[in-house]
C-alpha positions as CSV (number, residue, x, y, z in Angstrom):
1,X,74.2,53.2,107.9
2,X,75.8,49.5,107.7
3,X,77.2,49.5,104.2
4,X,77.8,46.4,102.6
5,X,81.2,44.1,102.8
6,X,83.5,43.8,99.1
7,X,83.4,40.4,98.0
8,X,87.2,39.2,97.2
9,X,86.3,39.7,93.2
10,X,85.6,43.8,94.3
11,X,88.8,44.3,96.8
12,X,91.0,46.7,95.7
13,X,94.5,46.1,94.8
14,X,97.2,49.0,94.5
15,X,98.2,48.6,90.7
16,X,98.5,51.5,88.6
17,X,96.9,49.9,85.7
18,X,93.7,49.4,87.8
19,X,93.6,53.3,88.6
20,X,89.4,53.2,87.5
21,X,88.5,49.9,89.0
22,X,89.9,51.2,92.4
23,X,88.0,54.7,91.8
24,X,84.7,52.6,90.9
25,X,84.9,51.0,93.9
26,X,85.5,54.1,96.3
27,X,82.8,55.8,94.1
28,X,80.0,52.3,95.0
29,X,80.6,52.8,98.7
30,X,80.2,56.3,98.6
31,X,77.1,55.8,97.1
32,X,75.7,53.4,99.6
33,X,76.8,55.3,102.5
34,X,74.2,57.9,100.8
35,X,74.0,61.4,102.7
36,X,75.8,60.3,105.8
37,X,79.0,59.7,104.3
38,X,82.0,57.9,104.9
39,X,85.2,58.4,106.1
40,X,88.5,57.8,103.7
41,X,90.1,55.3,106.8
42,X,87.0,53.4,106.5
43,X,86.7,52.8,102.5
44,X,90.7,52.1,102.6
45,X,89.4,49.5,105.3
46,X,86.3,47.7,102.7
47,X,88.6,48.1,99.7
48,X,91.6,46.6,101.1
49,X,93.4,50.2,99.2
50,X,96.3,52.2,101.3
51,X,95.4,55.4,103.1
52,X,97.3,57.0,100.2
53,X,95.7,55.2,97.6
54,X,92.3,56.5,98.8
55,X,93.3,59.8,99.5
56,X,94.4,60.4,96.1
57,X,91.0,58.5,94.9
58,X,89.2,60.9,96.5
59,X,91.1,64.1,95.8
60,X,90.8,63.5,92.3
61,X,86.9,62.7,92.6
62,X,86.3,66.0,94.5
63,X,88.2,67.6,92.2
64,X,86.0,66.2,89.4
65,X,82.6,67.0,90.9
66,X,81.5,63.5,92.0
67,X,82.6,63.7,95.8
68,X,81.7,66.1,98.5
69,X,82.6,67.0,102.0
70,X,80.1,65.7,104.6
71,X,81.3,67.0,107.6
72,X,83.2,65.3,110.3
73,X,83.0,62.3,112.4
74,X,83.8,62.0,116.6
75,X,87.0,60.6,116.7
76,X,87.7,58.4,119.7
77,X,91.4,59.3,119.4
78,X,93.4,61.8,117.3
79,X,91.3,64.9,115.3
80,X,88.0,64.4,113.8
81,X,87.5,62.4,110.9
82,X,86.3,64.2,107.3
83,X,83.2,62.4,105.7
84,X,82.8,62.2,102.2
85,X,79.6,61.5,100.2
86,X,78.8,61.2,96.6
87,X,77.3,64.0,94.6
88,X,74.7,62.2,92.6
89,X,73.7,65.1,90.5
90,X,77.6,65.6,89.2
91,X,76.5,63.2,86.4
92,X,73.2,61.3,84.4
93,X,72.1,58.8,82.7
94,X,69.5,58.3,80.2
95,X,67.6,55.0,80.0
96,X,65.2,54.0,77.3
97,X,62.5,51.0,77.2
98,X,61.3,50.5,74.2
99,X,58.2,48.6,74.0
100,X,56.1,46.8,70.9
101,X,53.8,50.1,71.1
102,X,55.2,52.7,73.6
103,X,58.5,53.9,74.9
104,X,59.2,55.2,78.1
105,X,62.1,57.4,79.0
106,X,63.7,58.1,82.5
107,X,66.8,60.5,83.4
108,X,68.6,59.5,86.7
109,X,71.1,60.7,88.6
110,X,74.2,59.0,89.8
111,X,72.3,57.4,93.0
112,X,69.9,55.9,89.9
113,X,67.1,58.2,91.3
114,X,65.0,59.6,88.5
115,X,64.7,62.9,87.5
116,X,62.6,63.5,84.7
117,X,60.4,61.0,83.1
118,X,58.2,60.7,79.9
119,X,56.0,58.1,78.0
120,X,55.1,58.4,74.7
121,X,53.1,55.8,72.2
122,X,54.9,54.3,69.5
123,X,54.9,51.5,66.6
124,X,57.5,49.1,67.0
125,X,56.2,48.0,63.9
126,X,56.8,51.3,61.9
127,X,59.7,51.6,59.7
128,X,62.9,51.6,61.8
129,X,63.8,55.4,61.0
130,X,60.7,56.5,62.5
131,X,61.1,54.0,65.4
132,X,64.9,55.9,65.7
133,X,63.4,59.3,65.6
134,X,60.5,59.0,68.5
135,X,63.5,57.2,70.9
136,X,66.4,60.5,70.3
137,X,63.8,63.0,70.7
138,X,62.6,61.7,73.8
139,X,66.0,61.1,75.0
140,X,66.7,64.7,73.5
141,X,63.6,66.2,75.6
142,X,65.2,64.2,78.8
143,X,68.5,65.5,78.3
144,X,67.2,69.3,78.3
145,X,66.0,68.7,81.6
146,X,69.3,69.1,82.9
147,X,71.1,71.2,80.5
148,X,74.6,72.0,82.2
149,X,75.0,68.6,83.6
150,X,77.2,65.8,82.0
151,X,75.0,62.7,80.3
152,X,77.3,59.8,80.6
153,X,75.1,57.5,78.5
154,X,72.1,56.0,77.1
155,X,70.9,52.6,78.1
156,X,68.3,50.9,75.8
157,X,66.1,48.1,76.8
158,X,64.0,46.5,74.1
159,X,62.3,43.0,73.5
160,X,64.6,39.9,73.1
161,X,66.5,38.2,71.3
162,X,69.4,40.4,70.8
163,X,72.9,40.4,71.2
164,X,73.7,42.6,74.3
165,X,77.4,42.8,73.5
166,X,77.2,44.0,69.6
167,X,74.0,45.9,70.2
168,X,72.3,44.4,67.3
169,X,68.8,42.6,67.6
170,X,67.5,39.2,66.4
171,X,64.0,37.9,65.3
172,X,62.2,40.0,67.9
173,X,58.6,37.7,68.1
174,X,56.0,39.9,65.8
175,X,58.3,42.0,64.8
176,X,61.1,39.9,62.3
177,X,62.1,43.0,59.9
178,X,64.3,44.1,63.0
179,X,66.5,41.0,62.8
180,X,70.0,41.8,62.1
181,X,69.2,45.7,62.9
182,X,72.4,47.7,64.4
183,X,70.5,49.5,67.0
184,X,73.1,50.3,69.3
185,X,75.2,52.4,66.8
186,X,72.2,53.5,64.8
187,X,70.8,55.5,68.5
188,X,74.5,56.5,68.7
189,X,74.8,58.6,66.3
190,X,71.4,60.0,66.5
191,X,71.9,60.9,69.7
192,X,75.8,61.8,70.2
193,X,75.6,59.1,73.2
194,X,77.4,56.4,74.7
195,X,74.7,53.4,74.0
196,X,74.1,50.2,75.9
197,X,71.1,47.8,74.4
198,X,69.6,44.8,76.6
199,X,66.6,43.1,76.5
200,X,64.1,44.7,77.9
201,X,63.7,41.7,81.1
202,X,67.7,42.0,81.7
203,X,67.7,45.4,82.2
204,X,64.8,45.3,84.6
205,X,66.4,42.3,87.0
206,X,69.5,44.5,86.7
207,X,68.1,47.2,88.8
208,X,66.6,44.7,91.3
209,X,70.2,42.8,91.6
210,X,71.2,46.2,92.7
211,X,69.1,47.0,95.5
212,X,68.6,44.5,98.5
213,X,70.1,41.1,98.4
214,X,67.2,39.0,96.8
215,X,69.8,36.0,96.4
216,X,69.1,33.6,92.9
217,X,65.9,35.1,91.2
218,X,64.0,35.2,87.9
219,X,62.3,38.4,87.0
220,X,59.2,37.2,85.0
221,X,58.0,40.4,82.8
222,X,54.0,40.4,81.7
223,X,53.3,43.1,79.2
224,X,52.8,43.3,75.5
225,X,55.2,40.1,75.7
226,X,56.7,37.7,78.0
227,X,60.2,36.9,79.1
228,X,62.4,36.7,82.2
229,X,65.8,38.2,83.6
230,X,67.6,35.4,85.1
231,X,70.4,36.6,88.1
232,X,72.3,33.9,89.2
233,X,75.1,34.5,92.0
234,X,74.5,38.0,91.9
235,X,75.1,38.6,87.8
236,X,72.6,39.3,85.5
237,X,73.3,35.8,83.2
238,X,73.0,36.6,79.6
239,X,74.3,33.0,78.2
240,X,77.2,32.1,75.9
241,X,75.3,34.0,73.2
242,X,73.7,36.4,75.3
243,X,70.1,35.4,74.1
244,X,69.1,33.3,77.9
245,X,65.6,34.5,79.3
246,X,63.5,33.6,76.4
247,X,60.8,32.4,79.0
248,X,58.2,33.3,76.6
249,X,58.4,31.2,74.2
250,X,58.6,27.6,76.3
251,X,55.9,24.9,74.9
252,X,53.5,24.1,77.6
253,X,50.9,22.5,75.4
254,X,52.3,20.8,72.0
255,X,49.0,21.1,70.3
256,X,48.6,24.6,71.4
257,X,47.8,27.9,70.1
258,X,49.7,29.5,67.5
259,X,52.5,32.3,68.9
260,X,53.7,34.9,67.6
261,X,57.4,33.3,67.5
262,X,56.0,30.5,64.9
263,X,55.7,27.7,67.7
264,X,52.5,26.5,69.6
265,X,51.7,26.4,72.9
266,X,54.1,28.9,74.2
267,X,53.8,30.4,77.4
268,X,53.7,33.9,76.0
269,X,50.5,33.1,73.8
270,X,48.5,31.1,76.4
271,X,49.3,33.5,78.9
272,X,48.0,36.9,76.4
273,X,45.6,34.8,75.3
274,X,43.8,33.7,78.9
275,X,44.4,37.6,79.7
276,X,42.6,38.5,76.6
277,X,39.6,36.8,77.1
278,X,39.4,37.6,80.9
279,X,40.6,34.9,82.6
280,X,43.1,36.3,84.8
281,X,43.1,33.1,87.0
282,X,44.3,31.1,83.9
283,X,46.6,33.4,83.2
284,X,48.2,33.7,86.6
285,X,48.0,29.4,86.0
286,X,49.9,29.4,83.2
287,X,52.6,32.0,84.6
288,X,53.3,29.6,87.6
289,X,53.5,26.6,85.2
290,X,56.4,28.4,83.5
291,X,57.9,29.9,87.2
292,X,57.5,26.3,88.5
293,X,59.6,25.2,85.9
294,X,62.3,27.7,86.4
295,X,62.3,26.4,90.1
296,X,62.9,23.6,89.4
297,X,66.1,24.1,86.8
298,X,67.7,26.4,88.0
299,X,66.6,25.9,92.1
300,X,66.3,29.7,92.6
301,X,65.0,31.6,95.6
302,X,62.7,34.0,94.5
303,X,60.3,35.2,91.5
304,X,59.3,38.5,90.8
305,X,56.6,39.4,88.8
306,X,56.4,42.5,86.8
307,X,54.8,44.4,83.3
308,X,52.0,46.2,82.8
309,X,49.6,43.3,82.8
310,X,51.1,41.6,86.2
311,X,50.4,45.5,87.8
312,X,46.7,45.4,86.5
313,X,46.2,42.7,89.1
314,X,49.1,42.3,91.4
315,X,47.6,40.0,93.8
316,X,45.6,37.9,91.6
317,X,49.3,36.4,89.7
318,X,51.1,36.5,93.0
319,X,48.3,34.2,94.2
320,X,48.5,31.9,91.1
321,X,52.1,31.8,90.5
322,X,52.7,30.8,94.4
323,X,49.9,28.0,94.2
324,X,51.5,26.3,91.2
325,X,54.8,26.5,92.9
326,X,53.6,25.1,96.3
327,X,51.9,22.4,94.5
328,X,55.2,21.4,92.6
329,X,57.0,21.8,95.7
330,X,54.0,19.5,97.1
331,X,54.8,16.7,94.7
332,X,58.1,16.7,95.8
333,X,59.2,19.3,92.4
334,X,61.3,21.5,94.6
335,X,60.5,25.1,95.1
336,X,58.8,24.9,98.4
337,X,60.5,28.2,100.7
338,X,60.7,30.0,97.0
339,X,59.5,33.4,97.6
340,X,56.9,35.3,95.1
341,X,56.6,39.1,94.9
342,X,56.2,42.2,93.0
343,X,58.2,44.4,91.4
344,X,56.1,47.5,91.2
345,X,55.8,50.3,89.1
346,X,54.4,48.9,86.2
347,X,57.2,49.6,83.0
348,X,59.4,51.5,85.1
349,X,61.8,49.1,86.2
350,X,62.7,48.7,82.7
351,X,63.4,52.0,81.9
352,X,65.5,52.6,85.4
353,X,67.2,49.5,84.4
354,X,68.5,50.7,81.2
355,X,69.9,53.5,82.8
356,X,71.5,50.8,85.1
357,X,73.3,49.5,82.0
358,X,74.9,53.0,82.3
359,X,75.7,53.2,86.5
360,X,76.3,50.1,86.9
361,X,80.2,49.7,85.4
362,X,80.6,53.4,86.8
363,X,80.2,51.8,89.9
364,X,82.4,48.4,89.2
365,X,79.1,46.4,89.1
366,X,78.9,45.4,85.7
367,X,75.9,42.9,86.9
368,X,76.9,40.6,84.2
369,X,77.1,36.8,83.8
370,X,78.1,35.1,80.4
């Protein structure tokens, strides 16, 4: 399979002191290559490494479980070539989305393919020890379904703002007793885990900046909220405070309804509200106000649409948000060859993503912008 080329910021470079960032990136190409494999000459070839370097990459990650033999290449001079491959189920990760009144839990492998999944309800609202109970039994119930296997982490994904570096969250819109509220090491030590805590929408357009090449997009997330995961030049871009994506809570009309956040008008409550009342067109209208917008700022390539309420009528917002965007484009707004789709599956992007917050850095993609 064609694997993809390092960009200059992923070459490798034969420093000592780099010894993990050159294994990360040994470890990413193994994992695209997938079941076929690939050859040590070729990954000292897209990592710019020696033949040594590599070899001693790879004997130490056979040695630790993550790399396997894949059998052996033609040669067109000179013996055979050995093929390598990843092991994805050497190692796990947990991720966690919890949602104003559910929370749903996914295990995945090292290849980010999930292995166990459950959903459970819950009160984002309740008292934050119950809250912290429901999320480390589920992640405790995950865990069991691969007993003898490493976990390297837990990723959380939850509503915004927070701050994704200290793990703690802000005034989370309905929800303000959480403000100030150390989640991060709170699930910690509840759970004897690693923990990583995003918003709910980075984590989501994390897992998407990871798959094919979707260029500049905005990942616009519909459920019992509304926000967006901006990534720009690849990176997932958090902002200088790590609160950007608060698409939510933009004022469309000044003398609008009253959201949740304390403002009026806001995207998030004209949206819920035209859902609410069964106006799905309206809805889907207001949403591509909002994308239109982003078009225009930021001059992206593509919006994907996702959340539980988008997947209740796929087709119907797809329809709406494009329209609004060709008709700015129309008007001369920009935005004309921007591309709508879907996400799919509901939730569980989130959820994958959060384990993403996990793989990623194993693999040298941190995914992260600002």
């Amino acid at each position: 399979m064609a694997l993809p080329a390092r960009t200059k910021s992923q070459a490798g470079v034969n420093l000592p002191a780099l010894r993990h960032h050159n294994a990360a990136l040994v470890l990413d190409l193994l994992r695209a290559a997938g079941a076929e494999g690939i050859s040590r000459l070729e990954l000292a070839e897209r990592t710019g490494l020696t033949p040594q370097a590599v070899s001693k990459i790879t004997a130490r990650l056979r040695a630790e479980g993550l790399a396997a033999g894949a059998g052996l290449r033609p040669s067109t001079g000179g013996k055979p070539r050995t093929v390598l491959r990843l092991v994805p189920d050497a190692q796990f990760a947990v991720g966690l989305h919890l949602d104003r009144d559910g929370l749903t839990a996914v295990l995945v492998d090292l290849a980010g393919r999930p292995v166990a999944v459950t959903t459970a309800p819950l009160d984002f609202g309740a008292p934050a020890e119950q809250v912290l109970a429901d999320a480390a039994d589920a992640v405790r119930d995950l865990s069991a379904a691969e007993p003898h296997k490493p976990v390297l982490g837990l990723g959380v994904a939850v509503p915004g703002p927070l701050d994704h570096r200290d793990g703690v969250l802000h005034r989370v819109t309905g929800f303000p007793q959480w403000d100030g509220f150390p989640l991060r090491d709170a699930l910690a030590e509840r759970t004897g885990l690693p923990v990583t805590v995003d918003k709910d929408t980075n984590a989501a357009a994390l897992t998407l900046s990871l798959g094919e090449p979707l260029g500049d997009f905005a990942y616009l997330h519909l459920g019992t909220g509304l926000g967006a995961g901006l990534v720009l030049g690849g990176e997932v871009h958090r902002g200088a405070r790590t609160g950007a994506g608060e698409f939510g809570h933009q004022t469309l009309q000044l003398d609008g309804p009253l959201c949740g956040c304390g403002g009026r008008g806001c995207i998030e409550a004209l949206c819920l509200a035209a859902e609410a009342r069964g106006d799905r067109a309206e809805a889907a209208r207001v949403l591509g106000a909002g994308a239109a917008n982003l078009v225009g700022l930021l001059d992206i390539d593509r919006v994907v649409l996702g959340g539980r309420t988008v997947a209740a009528d796929e087709d119907a917002y797809v329809r709406g948000v494009r329209a609004v965007i060709e008709e700015r484009a129309a008007r001369g707004g920009g935005g004309g060859t921007v591309t709508v789709t879907v996400a799919g599956g509901g939730d569980r992007p989130v959820a994958e993503g959060a384990a993403q917050l996990v793989l990623a850095p194993v693999f040298g993609r941190v995914g992260e912008r600002g």
